[in-house]
Every structure is written in structure tokens, then in C-alpha cells.
C-alpha positions in Angstrom: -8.3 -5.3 10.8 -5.6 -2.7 9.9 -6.6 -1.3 5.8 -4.4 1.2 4.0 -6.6 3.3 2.5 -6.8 7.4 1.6 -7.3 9.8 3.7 -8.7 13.0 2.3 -6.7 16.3 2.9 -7.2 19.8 1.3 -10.0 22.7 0.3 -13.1 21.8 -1.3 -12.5 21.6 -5.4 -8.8 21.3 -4.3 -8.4 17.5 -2.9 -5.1 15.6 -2.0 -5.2 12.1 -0.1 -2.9 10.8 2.3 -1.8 7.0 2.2 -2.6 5.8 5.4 -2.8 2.5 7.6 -5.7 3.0 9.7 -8.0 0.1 11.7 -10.8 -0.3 9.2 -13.6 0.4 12.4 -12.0 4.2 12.4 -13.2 7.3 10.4 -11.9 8.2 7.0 -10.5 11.3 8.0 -9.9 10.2 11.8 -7.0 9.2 13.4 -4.1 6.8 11.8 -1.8 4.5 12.8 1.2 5.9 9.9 1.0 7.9 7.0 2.6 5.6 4.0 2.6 8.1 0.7 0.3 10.7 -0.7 -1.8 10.6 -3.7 -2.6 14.4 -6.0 -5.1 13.9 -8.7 -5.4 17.1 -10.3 -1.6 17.9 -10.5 -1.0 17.1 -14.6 0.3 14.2 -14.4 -1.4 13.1 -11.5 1.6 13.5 -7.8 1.9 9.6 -6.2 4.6 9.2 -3.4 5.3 6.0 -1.4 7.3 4.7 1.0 7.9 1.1 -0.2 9.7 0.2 2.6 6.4 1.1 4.7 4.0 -0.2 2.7 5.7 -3.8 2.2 5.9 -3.8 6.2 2.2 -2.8 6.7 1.3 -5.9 4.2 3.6 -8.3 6.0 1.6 -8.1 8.9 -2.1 -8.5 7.2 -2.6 -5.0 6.4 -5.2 -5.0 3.7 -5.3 -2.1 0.6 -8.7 -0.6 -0.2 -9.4 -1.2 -4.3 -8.3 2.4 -5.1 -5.1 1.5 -2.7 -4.3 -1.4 -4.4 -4.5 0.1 -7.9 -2.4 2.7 -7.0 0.4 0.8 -5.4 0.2 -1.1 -9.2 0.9 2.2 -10.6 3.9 2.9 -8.0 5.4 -0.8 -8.8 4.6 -1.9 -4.8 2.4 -4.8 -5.6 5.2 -6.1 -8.1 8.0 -5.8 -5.7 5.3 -7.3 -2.8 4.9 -9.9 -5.4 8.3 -11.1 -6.0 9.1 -11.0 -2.1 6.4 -13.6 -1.8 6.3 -15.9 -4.4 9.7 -16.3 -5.4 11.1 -16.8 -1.9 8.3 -19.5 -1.7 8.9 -21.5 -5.4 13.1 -21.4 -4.5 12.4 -23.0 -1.2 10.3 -24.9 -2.7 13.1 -25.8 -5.3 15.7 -26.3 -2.6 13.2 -29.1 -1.0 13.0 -31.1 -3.9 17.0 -30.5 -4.0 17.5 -32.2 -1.1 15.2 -35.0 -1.4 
């Protein structure tokens, strides 16, 4: 199973994590399959870059976000966007069926 989860980069007292889709039978620092954002915690306000465009791809084929993932693609707006891609599509189909019945 692929996971997109962090990847911890930097000196000791001085972390920064990568945003990565990795198989979830892998290392947390070992080898990934692509590198999605990045993730600073002690920058003030706190550094989050992702690729949306990445990420949405990674969860249209089963990918599946760790907790601390998930919570900060809600932060970024990626699950709202991931969101809308899913369910609207699906209730307007939906809509169109019952259109044409």
C-alpha cells in the first residue's frame, strides 16, 4: 500500500519534513516513490508547500495520508479540493440519472 507520509530532513533541534508517497513496508527516512510538498515547524508561522496537482493524483490511485498528512493537507485546502472532485462529480451524475429517467 502506497502512504503519503513525512519524511524527516535536517540537523538535530533543527527538523524539516518532506511530503512523500512512499510503500508503507519502507523506512521513514528510506527511499520514496515522489516527493509531494515540505512541511517547516519551527519557521513562525509554521513553512507548508504542496503540489496539489501531485497529491490529488497520488490519492486517485489509493494512496493513503498518515493522520499528521491528512491534517496538514486540511490546513493547505487539498482535502477540500479532493473533496469536491469526488462527491460532486458523483451527486451531478447522480442528478443527470434521475434526469433521464
Amino acid at each position: 500500500m502506497v502512504k503519503l507520509r513525512l519524511r524527516r530532513m535536517g540537523a538535530i533541534d533543527k527538523p524539516f519534513y518532506r511530503i512523500v508517497a512512499v510503500d508503507s513496508r519502507l523506512k521513514r527516512d528510506g527511499k520514496y516513490l515522489e516527493s509531494v510538498g515540505y512541511y517547516d515547524p519551527k519557521t513562525n508561522p509554521l513553512t507548508l508547500k504542496v503540489d496539489t496537482d501531485k497529491v490529488i493524483k497520488w490519492l486517485q490511485v489509493g494512496a493513503q495520508p498518515t493522520d499528521t498528512v491528512r491534517s496538514l493537507f486540511r490546513k493547505a485546502g487539498v482535502l477540500e479540493i479532493w473533496h469536491k472532485m469526488r462527491y460532486v462529480k458523483t451527486e451531478e451524475n447522480q442528478a443527470e440519472t434521475v434526469k433521464e429517467a
